[in-house]
C-alpha positions as CSV (number, residue, x, y, z in Angstrom):
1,X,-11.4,-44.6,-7.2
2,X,-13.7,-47.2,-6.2
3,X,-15.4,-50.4,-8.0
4,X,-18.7,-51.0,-8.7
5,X,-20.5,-53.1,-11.0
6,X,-17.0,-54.4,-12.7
7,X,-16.4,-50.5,-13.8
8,X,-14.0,-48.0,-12.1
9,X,-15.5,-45.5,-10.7
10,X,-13.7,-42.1,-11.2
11,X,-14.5,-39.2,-8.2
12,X,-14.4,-35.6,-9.3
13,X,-10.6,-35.4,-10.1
14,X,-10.5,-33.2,-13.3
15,X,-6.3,-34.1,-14.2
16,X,-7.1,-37.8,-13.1
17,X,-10.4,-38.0,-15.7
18,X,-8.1,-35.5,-18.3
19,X,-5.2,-38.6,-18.4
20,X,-7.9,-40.9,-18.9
21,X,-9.6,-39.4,-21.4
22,X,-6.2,-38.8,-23.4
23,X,-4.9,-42.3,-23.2
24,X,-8.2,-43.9,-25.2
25,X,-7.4,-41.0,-27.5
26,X,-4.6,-39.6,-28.5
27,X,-2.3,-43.3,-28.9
28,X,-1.3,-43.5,-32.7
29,X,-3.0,-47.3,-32.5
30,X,-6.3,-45.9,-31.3
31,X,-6.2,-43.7,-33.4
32,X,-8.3,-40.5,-32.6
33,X,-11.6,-42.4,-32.0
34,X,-15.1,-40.2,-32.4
35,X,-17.4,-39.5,-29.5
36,X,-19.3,-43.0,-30.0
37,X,-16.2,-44.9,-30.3
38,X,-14.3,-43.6,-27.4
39,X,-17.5,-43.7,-25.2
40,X,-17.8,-47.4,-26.3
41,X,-14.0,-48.0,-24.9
42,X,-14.4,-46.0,-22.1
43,X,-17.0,-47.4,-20.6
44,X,-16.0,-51.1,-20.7
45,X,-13.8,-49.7,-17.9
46,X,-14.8,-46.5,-16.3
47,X,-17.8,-44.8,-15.3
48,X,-18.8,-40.8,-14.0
49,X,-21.6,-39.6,-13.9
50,X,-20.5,-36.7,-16.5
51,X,-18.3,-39.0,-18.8
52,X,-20.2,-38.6,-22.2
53,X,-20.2,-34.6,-22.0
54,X,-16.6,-35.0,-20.9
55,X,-15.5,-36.9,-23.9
56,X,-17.5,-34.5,-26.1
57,X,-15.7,-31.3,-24.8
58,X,-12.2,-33.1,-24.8
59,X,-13.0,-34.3,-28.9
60,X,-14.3,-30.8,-29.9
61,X,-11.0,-29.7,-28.2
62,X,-9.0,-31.6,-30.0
63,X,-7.0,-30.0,-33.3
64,X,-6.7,-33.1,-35.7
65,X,-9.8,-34.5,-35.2
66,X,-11.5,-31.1,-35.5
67,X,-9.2,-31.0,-39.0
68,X,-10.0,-34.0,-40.4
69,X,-13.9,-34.0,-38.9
70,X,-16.3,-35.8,-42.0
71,X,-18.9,-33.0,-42.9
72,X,-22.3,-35.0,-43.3
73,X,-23.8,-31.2,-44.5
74,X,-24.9,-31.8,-48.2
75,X,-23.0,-28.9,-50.0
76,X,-24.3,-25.8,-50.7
77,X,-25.6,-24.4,-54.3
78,X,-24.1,-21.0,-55.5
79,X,-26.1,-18.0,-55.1
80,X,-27.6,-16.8,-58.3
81,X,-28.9,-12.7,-58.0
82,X,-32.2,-11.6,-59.2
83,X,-32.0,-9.6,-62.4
84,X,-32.3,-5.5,-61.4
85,X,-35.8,-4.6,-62.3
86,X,-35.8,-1.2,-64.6
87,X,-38.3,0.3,-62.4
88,X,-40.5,0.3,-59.3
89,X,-43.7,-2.4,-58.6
90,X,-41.5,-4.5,-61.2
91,X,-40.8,-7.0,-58.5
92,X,-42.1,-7.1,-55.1
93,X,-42.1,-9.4,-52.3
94,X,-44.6,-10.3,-49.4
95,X,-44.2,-11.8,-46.4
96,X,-46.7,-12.2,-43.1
97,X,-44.9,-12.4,-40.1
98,X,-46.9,-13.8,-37.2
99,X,-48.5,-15.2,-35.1
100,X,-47.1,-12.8,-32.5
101,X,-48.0,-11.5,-28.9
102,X,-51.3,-9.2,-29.4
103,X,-51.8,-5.6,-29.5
104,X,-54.3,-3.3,-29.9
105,X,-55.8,-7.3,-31.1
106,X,-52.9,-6.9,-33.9
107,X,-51.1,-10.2,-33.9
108,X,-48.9,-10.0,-37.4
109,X,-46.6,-7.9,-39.6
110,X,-47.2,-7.5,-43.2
111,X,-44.1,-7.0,-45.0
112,X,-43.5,-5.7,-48.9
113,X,-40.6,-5.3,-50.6
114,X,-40.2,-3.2,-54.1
């Protein structure tokens, strides 16, 4: 370890930075901090050069915080099926695909559905 600029430095030592990691995490008083948290904490102390993807992997690792993880996704809205059509060219669909790489100076796909 050495010191510089009132931060420990931490060499490459995977079980040294794994101990760190799980002591500003896993205490019952911290409290199973998120990635901006713990990086916050972390880095009044320590510094390496790979710290903030390090705390990411140890957080996505982690089973509680993966269980109790806030999804910010706005929920989805059932699926409602079109109505069978009684017969063909009752319903279609078109789509144009493109632009894609030339050839033969063709650059899209035109697709219909019945």
């Amino acid at each position: 370890m050495a010191y510089m600029e009132g931060k420990i430095y931490m060499p490459n030592n995977k079980k040294l930075r794994e101990e760190i990691l799980k002591e500003h995490h896993d205490p019952v008083d911290i409290g199973h901090p998120g990635q901006h948290r713990m990086l916050e904490l972390l880095k009044r102390t320590y510094w390496w050069p790979e710290l903030k993807e390090d705390i990411k992997k140890y957080i996505q690792g982690c089973l509680k915080c993966q269980q109790n993880k806030v999804q910010h996704q706005r929920k989805v809205d059932e699926l409602h099926p079109l109505e069978i059509p009684k017969g063909p060219w009752q319903e279609i669909s078109i789509d144009i695909i493109g632009p894609l790489p030339s050839s033969n100076r063709i650059d899209a796909i035109l697709v219909i559905v019945d």
